[in-house]
C-alpha positions as CSV (number, residue, x, y, z in Angstrom):
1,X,29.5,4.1,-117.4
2,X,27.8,3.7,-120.7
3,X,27.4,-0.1,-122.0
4,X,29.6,0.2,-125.4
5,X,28.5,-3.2,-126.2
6,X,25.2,-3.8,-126.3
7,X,24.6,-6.5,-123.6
8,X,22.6,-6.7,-120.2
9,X,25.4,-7.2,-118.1
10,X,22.8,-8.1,-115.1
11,X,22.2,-10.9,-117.4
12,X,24.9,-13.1,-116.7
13,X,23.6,-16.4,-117.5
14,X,22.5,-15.5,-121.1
15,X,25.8,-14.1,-121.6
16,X,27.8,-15.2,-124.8
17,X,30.9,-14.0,-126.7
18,X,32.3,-15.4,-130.0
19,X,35.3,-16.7,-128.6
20,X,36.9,-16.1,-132.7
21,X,36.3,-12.8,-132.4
22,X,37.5,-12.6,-129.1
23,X,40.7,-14.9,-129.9
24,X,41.7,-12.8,-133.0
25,X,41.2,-9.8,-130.9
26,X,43.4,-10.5,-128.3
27,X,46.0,-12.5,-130.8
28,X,45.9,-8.8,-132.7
29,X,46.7,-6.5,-129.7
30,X,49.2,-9.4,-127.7
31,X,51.0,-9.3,-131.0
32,X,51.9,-5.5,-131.5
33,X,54.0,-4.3,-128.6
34,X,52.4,-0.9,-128.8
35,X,48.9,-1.9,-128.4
36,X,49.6,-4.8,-126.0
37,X,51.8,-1.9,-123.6
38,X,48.5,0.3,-123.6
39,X,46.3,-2.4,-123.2
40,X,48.1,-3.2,-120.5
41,X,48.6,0.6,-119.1
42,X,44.4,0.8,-119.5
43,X,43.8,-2.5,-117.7
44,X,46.2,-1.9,-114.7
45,X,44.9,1.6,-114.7
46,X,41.4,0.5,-114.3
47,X,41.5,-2.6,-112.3
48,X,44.7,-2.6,-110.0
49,X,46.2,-5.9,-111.6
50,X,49.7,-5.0,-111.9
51,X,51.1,-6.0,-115.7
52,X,52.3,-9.5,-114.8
53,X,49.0,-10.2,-113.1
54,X,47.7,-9.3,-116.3
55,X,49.5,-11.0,-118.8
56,X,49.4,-14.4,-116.6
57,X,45.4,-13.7,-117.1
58,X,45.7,-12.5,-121.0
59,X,47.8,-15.9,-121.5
60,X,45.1,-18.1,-119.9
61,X,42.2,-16.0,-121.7
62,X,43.6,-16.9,-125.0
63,X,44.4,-20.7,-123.7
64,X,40.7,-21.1,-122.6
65,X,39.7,-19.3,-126.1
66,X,42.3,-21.2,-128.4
67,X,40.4,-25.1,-127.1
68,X,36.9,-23.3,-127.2
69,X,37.6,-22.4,-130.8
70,X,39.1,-26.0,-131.3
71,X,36.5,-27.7,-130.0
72,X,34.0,-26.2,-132.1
């Protein structure tokens, strides 16, 4: 699978995200039922979480995200 993002994903200690970005992200696709259900669909698809699996670990990504963003 091609990296889409441009980062070494071997390089786990150096890794960083821009939890804004990634908060407004997620605040954007949680908050349009469409793009939240095939989100979801994508995820399960890929990964085997079923969709409440998911959400529970969507809610606490955007809880983590939501005090990094306040703490900075």
């Amino acid at each position: 699978m091609e990296n889409e993002f441009n980062f070494d994903l071997e390089d786990i200690e150096n890794f960083k995200i821009n939890p804004e970005v990634w908060l407004h992200t997620l605040l954007a696709i949680t908050g349009d039922k469409d793009k939240k259900a095939e989100m979801l669909r994508q995820v399960t698809q890929k990964t085997g979480f079923t969709a409440e699996e998911m959400n529970v670990i969507l809610k606490t990504t955007i809880g983590v995200l939501i005090n990094q963003t306040r703490a900075n």
